[in-house]
C-alpha positions as CSV (number, residue, x, y, z in Angstrom):
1,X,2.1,7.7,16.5
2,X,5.9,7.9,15.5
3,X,7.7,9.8,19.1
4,X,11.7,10.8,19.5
5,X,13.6,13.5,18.7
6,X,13.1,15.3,15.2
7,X,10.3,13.1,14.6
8,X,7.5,14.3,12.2
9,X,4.3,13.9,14.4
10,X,1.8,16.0,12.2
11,X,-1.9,15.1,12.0
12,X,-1.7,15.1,8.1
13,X,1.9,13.6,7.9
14,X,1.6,9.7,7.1
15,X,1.2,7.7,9.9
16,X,2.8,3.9,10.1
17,X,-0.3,0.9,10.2
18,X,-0.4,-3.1,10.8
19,X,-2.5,-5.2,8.3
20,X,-3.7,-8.1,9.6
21,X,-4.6,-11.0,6.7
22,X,-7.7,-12.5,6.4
23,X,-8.8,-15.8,3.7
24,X,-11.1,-13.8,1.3
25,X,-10.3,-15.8,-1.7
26,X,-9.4,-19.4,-2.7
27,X,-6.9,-18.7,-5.1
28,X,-5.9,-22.4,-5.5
29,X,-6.6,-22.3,-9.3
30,X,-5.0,-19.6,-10.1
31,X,-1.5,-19.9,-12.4
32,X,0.4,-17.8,-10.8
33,X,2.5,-16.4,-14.0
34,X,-0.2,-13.8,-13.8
35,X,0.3,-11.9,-10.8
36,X,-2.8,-10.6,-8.9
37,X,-1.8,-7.3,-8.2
38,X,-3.8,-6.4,-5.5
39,X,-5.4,-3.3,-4.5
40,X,-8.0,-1.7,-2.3
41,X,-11.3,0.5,-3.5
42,X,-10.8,4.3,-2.8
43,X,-13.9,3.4,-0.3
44,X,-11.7,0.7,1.7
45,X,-14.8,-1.9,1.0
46,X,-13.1,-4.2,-1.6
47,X,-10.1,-5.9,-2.4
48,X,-9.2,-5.6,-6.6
49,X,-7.1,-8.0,-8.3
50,X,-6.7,-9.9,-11.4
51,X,-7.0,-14.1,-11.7
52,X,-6.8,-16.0,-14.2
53,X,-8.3,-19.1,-12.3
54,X,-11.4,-19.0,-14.3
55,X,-9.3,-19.5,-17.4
56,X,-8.6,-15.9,-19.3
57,X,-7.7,-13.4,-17.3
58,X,-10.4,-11.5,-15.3
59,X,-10.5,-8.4,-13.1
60,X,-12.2,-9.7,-9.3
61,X,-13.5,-7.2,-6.3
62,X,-13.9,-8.6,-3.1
63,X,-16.2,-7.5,-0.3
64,X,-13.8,-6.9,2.6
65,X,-17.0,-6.3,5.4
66,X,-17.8,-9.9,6.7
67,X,-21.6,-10.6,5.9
68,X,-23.7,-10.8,9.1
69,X,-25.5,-14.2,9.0
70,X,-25.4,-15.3,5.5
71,X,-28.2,-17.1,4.1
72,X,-26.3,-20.7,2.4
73,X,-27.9,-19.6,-1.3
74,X,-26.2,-16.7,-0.8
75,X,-22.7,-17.9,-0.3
76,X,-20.5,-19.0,-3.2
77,X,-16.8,-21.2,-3.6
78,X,-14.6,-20.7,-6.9
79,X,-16.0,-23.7,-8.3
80,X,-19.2,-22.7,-8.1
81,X,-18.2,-19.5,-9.5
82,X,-17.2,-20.9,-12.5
83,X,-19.6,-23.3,-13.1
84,X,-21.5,-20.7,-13.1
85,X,-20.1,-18.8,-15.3
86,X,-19.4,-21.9,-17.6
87,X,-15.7,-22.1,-17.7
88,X,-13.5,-25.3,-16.8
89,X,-10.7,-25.2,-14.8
90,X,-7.5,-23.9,-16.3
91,X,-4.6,-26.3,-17.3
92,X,-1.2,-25.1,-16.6
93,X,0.9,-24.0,-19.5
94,X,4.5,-25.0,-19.4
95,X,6.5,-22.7,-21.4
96,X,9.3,-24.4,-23.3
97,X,13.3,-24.4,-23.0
């Protein structure tokens, strides 16, 4: 809540927040001449961005709600990811000059 003189305390006026981080992704393959952009569903449940760490340049959502007891099977890593999707890792490109 904002307080003090000639403030703008209004139920619908815009009220200040905190994020606090959290590791949803390992973005270690990712060349970061690409920039993720990150955004958040209208819903709050997912984090959007774009990679590029599976080669071309794909659009990801993450689920932002922590699973409750996840079954192993269920759980995936990046490399698995794109094994599974049958892509190798991205080189870097060096641009010349």
């Amino acid at each position: 809540m904002i307080a003090g003189e000639g403030a703008l305390n209004d139920p619908d006026f815009w009220q200040p927040g905190v994020f606090h981080s959290e590791h949803l992704v390992n973005m270690a393959h990712h060349n970061y001449r690409l920039e993720p952009n990150v955004r958040f569903s209208p819903d709050k449940k997912l984090v959007i961005f774009t990679t590029n760490m599976f080669g071309p340049s794909y659009v990801v959502a993450v689920e932002v709600d922590k699973a409750i007891n996840p079954k192993p099977s269920e759980l995936q890593s990046t490399p698995e990811l794109a094994a599974k999707f049958n892509v190798s890792k991205p080189t870097p490109t060096t641009t010349p000059k």
